[in-house]
N, C-alpha and C positions, 0 to 999 in steps of 0.2 A: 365444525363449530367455529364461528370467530373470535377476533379475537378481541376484548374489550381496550378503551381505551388507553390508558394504567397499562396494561400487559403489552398492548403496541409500542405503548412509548418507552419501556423498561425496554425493549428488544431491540428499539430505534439506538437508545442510549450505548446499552452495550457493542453491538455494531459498532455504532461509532468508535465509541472510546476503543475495540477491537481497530479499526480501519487508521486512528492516529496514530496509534500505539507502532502501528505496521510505518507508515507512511517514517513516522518520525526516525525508524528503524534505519528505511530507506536513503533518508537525507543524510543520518550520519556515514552510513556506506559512500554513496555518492560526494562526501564531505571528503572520506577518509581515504579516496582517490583522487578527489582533485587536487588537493596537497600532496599526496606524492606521487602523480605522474613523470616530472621532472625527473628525481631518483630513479623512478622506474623506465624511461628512455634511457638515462647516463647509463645506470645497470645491468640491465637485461637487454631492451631490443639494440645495443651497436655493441653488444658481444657476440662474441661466438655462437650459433644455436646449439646449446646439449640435449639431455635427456633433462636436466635440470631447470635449465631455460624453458624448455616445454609443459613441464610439472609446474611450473611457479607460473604460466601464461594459465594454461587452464583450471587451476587454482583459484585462481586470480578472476578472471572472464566469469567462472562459471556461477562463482556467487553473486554477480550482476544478472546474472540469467536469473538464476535461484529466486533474485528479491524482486525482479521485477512480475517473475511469473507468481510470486507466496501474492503481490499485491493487487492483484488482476481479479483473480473473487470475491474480494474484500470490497474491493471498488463498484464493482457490479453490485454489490447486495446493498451497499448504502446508496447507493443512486436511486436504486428501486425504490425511494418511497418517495413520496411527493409532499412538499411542503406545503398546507392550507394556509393559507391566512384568513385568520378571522376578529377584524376590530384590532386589538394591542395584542394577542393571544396567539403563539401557532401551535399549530399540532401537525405529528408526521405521523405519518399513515401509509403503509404498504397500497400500490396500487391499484391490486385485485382489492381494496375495500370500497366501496361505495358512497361516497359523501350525500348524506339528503339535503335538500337545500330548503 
């Protein structure tokens, strides 16, 4: 059964607002490593390597991993739809729908 247009576009919405909500997640990660790389050269990588130094690297790395892969389906699923234009008006519409013309 498909799906009407009201119910595409509630799905379209929410994705999104899902997909910013991620995204903006991501910038402040990304934010809250570019500010303090500098500390984390002085500190960690021109000391000694420990067991601690290595807990605070993979710590650290892995929640770049973490956010990039959480943002990777997110991305995928709102790309999936295709923007119509029609006149002043758009509508998003999943792919697999069929526009009649």
């Amino acid at each position: 059964m498909s799906q009407t247009n009201s119910e595409t576009l509630t799905q379209f919405q929410a994705d999104l607002t899902h997909a910013l909500i991620l995204w903006a997640m991501g910038a402040l990660a990304a934010y809250e490593y570019a500010i303090t790389i500098r500390q984390e050269v002085t500190m960690v990588w021109l000391r000694k390597w420990t067991i601690s130094t290595w807990l605070f690297l993979v710590n650290r790395y892995l929640m770049i991993i973490l956010v990039i892969l959480g943002l990777l389906p997110v991305v995928a699923k709102v790309r999936s739809y295709i923007i119509i234009r029609r006149g002043c008006s758009v509508q998003f519409m999943p792919r697999d729908v069929q526009v009649r013309k």
